[in-house]
Each structure stands twice: as structure tokens, then as C-alpha cells.
N, C-alpha and C positions, 0 to 999 in steps of 0.2 A: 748955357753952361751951369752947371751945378754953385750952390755958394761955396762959400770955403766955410771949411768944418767948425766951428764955433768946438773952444775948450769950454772943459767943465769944469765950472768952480768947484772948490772944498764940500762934500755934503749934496750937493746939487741930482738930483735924481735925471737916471741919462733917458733921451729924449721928450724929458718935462719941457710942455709948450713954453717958448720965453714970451715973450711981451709983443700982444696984439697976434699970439695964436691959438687959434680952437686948440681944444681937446685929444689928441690925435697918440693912441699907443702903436709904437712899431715894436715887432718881433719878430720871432724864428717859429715855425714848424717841430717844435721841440728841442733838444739842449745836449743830450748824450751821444754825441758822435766822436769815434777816436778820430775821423777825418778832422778836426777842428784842431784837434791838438800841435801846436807849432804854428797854424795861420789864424786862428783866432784864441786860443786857451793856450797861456803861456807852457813851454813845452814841460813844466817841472809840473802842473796841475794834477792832483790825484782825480780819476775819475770823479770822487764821492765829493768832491768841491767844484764840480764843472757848474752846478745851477747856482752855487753862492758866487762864484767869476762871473757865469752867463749876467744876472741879476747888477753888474757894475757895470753891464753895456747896454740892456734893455730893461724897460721896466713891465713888460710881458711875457707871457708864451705859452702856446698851446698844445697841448698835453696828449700826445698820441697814444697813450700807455693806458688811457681809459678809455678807450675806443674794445679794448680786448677785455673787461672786464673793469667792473665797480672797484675804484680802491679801497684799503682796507683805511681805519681812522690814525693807524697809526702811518700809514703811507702820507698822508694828509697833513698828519703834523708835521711831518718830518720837512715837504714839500714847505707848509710852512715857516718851520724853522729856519732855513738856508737863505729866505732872502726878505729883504727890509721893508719896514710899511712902508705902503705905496705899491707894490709890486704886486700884480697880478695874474691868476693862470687862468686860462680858455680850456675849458677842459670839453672834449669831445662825450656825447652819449655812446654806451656800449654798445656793440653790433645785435647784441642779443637782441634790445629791441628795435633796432631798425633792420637787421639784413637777417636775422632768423625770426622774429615773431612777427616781424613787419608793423608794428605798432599794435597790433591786434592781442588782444587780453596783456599786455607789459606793462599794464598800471603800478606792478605789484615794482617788477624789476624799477622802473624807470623812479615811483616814489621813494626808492630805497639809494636811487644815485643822486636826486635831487636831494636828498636829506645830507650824504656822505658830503656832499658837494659842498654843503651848507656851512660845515667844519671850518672850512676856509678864512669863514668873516669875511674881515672888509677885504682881503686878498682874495675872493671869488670873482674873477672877470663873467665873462657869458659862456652859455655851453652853446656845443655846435652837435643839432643833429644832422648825422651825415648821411644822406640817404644811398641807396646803391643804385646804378646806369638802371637796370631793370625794374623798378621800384618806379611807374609810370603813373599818368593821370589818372587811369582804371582804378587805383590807389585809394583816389578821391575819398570815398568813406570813411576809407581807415584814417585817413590826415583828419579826416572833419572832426571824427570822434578822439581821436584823441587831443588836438588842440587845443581846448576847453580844461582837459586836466592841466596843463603846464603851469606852473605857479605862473601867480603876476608878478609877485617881487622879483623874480631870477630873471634875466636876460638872456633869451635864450634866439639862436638862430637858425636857420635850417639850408641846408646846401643840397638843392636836387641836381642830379645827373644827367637828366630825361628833361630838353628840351621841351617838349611835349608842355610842362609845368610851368613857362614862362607865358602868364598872360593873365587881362583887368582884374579876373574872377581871383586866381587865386593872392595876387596882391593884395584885393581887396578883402580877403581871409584872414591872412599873415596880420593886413593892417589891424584887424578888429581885435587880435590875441597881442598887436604890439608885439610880432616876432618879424627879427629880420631877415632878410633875403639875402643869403651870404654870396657876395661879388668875387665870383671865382676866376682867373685867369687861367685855365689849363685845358684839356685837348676837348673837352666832352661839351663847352659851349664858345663858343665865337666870342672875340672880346667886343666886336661891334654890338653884340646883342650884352652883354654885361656891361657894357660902356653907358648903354639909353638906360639901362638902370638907374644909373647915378641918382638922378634926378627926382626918382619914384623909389623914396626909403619907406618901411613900411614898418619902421619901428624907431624909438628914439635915440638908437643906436644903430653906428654899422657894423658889418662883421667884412672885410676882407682878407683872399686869399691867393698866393701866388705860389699854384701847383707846378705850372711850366709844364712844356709839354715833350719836352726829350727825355725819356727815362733811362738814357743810357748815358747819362751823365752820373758814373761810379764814381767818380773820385770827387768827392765830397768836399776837398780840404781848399780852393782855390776856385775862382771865376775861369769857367771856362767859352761863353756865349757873352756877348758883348750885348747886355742889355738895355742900356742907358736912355735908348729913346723910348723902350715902354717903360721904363720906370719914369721917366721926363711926361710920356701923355697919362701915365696913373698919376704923378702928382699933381699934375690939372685936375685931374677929376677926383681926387680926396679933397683936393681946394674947397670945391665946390659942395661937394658931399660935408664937410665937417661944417658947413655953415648954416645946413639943414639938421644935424641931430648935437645930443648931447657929449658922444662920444666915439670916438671910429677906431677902432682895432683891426690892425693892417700882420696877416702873418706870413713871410717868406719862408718859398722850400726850398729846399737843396737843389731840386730840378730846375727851377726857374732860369741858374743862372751857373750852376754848380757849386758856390757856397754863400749859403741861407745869410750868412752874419753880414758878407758885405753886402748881399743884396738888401737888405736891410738897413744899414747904414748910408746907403747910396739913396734909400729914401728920404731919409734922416736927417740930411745933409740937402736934399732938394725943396724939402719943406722948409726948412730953417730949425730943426730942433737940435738939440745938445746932443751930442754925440761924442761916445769914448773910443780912441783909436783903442786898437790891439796893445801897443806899446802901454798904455796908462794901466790895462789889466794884471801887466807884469809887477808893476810898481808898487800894486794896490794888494798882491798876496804878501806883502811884510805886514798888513793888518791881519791876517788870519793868524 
């Protein structure tokens, strides 16, 4: 059974570990959906305040928006303006250099979104390069070669698609650059084969992700898949996994479950962290 949802004192940052827990950020798959509005964003929420709300129920979240292009610096502030120290975004690398350059000659593009990136400060979580299905081991060179550029200060992770790329050699690659092996839940690998991961982090951080594998779960605003028992055998294995690194960032999608905030919360609540009901987000817009 889940525990019961622990309130959040005055000030208290939501899903901050309480006493005698790892490290462990939980969030969403990104923050702008009208589907949200009325089941998780109080329904008077103006869009343009959805990430200062999002930011009083999670203290993450990852950034799909730079996935299509480098933000600008003023995007960045902005991002940063809306939500409070301590709050962190995952922001994705742009497709340019993973699914049109394929890593090959993007030093220029890829140095120029690690710098934008940098903007952030201490609110710079890890970026996620996100490779594409066809983007296989043949690959190999172009990964090897570019690896070595990725700064060492930044936290960065990489999420391949192509099965094919699960094995000693390349773990023991990722381990040497201290980039991790992002823990994906969705159609393109087995969760029994992401599950033996746990064990074998390959960086001082984890990056998990729960894609789900029904894409035809449109209606964004409400659980529609009753997921409880894999979110119950993923909290075993974040257990175990945050005991191994410094930090573990967990991010739910809408498809998982059909809405990203309680799947989220439902982790939140399994772990033992602090957790803001829907109802406290209402309460909490007479501070704006």
C-alpha cells in the first residue's frame, strides 16, 4: 500500500527528501498542458503562471521545448524567474545534433546550448541527449568522438532507442565520461532489461523516464491506466538505485498513465517524500 501523503509545512520545498532519505527529484515530462487545468492547475491559472504553480508541487522538470531548438537567454531567465531556489530543469539537447547532424561536426551547435544551458546557475539540473530508434551501434564512432567534448561540470545523460546499445563495452564508455544511462520505461526497450540496469549506474547521477507505452492516451487531464504496481516495482528500484549515486531525477509522461502530475505524485507518496495535493496549489495562488 502506498503511505499516506505527508503535508507540507510553510516554506518546505515539495518532494524535498525528509529524514533518513536519499536525494531523489520527482517530476513531469514538461509543465504547459491546457489538459492539466481543472485536475492539477487550479482552473482560474493563467497559462503564463502554469510553471510558477507547476514549481509548488515539484521541484523539477524537463524541458521538451529545447529538444526543437537552443533557447534564447532571455527564454532562460524567464524560465528562471517563475520558480524558487532549489528548483531545477532537465533540459533535453536539440535534435539538430542528435537526429539531423548525428553528433558529427555539432561541436559548434551542441557548445553553444551547453553555454545557453549554463544561464541557469544553480537551477541547471542534467541535460538528456536523446538519441533516435535508428541512431544504432554502427554509430559507435560518432558517440566515441563526441563524448570527450561534453563538459565535465554539467550532468549530462544519454537515452538510446536501439537496443542494440545495451551492453559492458558501452557502459563502460558512459562510465569513463561519468554520463548516465537514462532508465527509460516505454515501448522501444523491456522494462526487464532497464530494470538489470539499476544496479549498473554509470554516472553519479541517475536520469529516469516514464514514456508509457499507449500513445493513444489524448486526454491528458486524469489517470486513465491503473498503474500502481509499476510505479510500486520502480519505487524498489529508485530505493536501491539512490543508494548508489548522488542524485536521481525521476520524470513522468502523460502516456504512462494519462496524467504525468499524479503519476508523479503517486511516486512521491511511495517513496515517502512531501507532497502538495492539487487543492494546496489553489490556496497558494493568493501569494501571487
Amino acid at each position: 500500500m502506498p503511505r499516506a501523503t505527508p503535508r507540507v509545512p510553510p516554506g518546505a520545498a515539495p518532494g524535498t527528501p525528509g529524514p533518513g532519505d536519499g536525494a531523489v527529484r520527482v517530476g513531469t515530462q514538461g509543465w504547459n498542458y491546457a489538459d492539466w487545468s481543472g485536475s492539477f492547475y487550479p482552473p482560474e491559472t493563467r497559462p503564463a503562471d502554469y510553471l510558477t504553480v507547476y514549481a509548488r508541487a515539484f521541484d523539477t522538470v524537463e524541458v521538451d521545448a529545447t529538444f526543437y531548438a537552443t533557447p534564447s537567454p532571455s527564454t532562460i531567465r524567464g524560465w528562471s524567474a517563475h520558480v524558487p531556489p532549489g528548483f531545477v530543469f532537465a533540459l533535453k539537447m536539440p535534435q539538430q545534433v542528435t537526429h539531423e547532424q548525428r553528433l558529427r561536426g555539432a561541436e559548434d551547435v551542441a557548445g553553444e546550448f551547453f553555454e545557453r544551458a549554463r544561464g541557469l546557475g544553480p537551477k541547471l539540473g542534467p541535460i538528456l541527449i536523446q538519441f533516435p530508434a535508428d541512431f544504432g551501434p554502427a554509430e559507435l564512432p560518432a558517440l566515441a568522438s563526441f563524448l570527450p567534448f561534453v563538459p565535465r561540470d554539467l550532468r549530462v545523460a544519454v537515452e538510446f532507442r536501439h537496443r542494440g546499445w545495451i551492453h559492458d563495452g558501452i557502459l563502460a564508455l558512459l562510465a569513463e565520461h561519468n554520463i548516465a544511462l537514462a532508465l527509460t520505461d516505454a515501448r522501444f526497450i523491456t522494462r526487464r532489461v532497464t530494470l538489470g540496469l539499476v544496479d549498473r549506474p554509470t554516472a553519479d547521477f541517475a536520469y529516469v523516464r516514464w514514456l508509457g507505452a499507449d500513445r493513444d492516451l489524448v486526454d491528458h487531464g486524469r489517470i486513465q491506466v491503473d498503474r500502481s504496481r509499476d510505479i510500486a516495482v520502480w519505487a524498489d528500484a529508485i530505493g536501491r538505485l539512490r543508494a548508489q549515486v548522488r542524485t536521481c531525477y525521476v520524470y513522468a509522461g502523460n502516456f504512462f498513465a494519462g496524467h504525468a502530475p499524479a503519476t508523479a505524485r503517486m511516486l512521491q507518496e511511495r517513496l515517502g517524500l512531501r507532497v502538495v495535493p492539487p487543492e494546496q496549489l489553489g490556496d497558494q495562488l493568493l501569494l501571487f
